[in-house]
Structure formats: C-alpha cells, structure tokens
C-alpha positions, 0 to 999 in steps of 0.5 A: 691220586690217580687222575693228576697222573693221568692227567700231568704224566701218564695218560695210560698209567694202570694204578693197582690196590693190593692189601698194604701187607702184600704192596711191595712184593706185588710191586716188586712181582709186576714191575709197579712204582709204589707211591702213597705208602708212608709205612714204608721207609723205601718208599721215596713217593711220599708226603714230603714236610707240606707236600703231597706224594704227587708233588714228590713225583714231579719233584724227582723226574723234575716234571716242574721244570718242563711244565715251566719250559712249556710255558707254564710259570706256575707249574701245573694247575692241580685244581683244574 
C-alpha cells in the first residue's frame, strides 16, 4: 500500500508498523494518519464496499478531481 502514496501523493510519506494493539496511541503520539485498519470503527481510511483504502484517500482529499483537472480523465493509472 505504500508505493500509490509515493507515487500518487507523497513522494516523502514515512509509513510506520507498529503491533495492531498499539496503532493508535502510536498514531496519536507521533501525529500519523492511520489507514488500512479495518478493526477499527475511527479509522475513516478503509475499504470502502468495492474500494480499496487508497482509493478512500483520493476520495476524501478529492485527489480524483485534480488527477482529472491535469488532464488525466481516468484518474490515476494504479497499475502502471
């Protein structure tokens, strides 16, 4: 899951894996967006019905809209 962040949005993002048991007070402490973590209900970045957690990140900072705006119709090229 880290490299369409990389690539798509940040090209200096720092991903952290910490035990599941201590996600989110490691989050809180270190000032990380937790994503990928469907046990937890306040975890917003998750599958979403057919839709994978980074599809959920373009869909809350409206990332498909400036894909589209820069020319891209589709949206970005996940594969590629």
């Amino acid at each position: 899951m880290s490299w369409p962040i990389r690539r798509f949005i940040d090209p200096r993002a720092e991903f952290f894996f910490v035990p599941e048991e201590q996600l989110l007070e490691t989050a809180r402490q270190i000032g990380a967006t937790v994503f990928d973590a469907n046990r937890f209900p306040e975890v917003k970045l998750n599958h979403r019905a057919e839709r994978c957690s980074f599809e959920a990140i373009l869909e809350d900072w409206n990332w498909e809209k400036l894909w589209k705006e820069c020319g891209s119709p589709g949206g970005p090229d996940y594969d590629s």
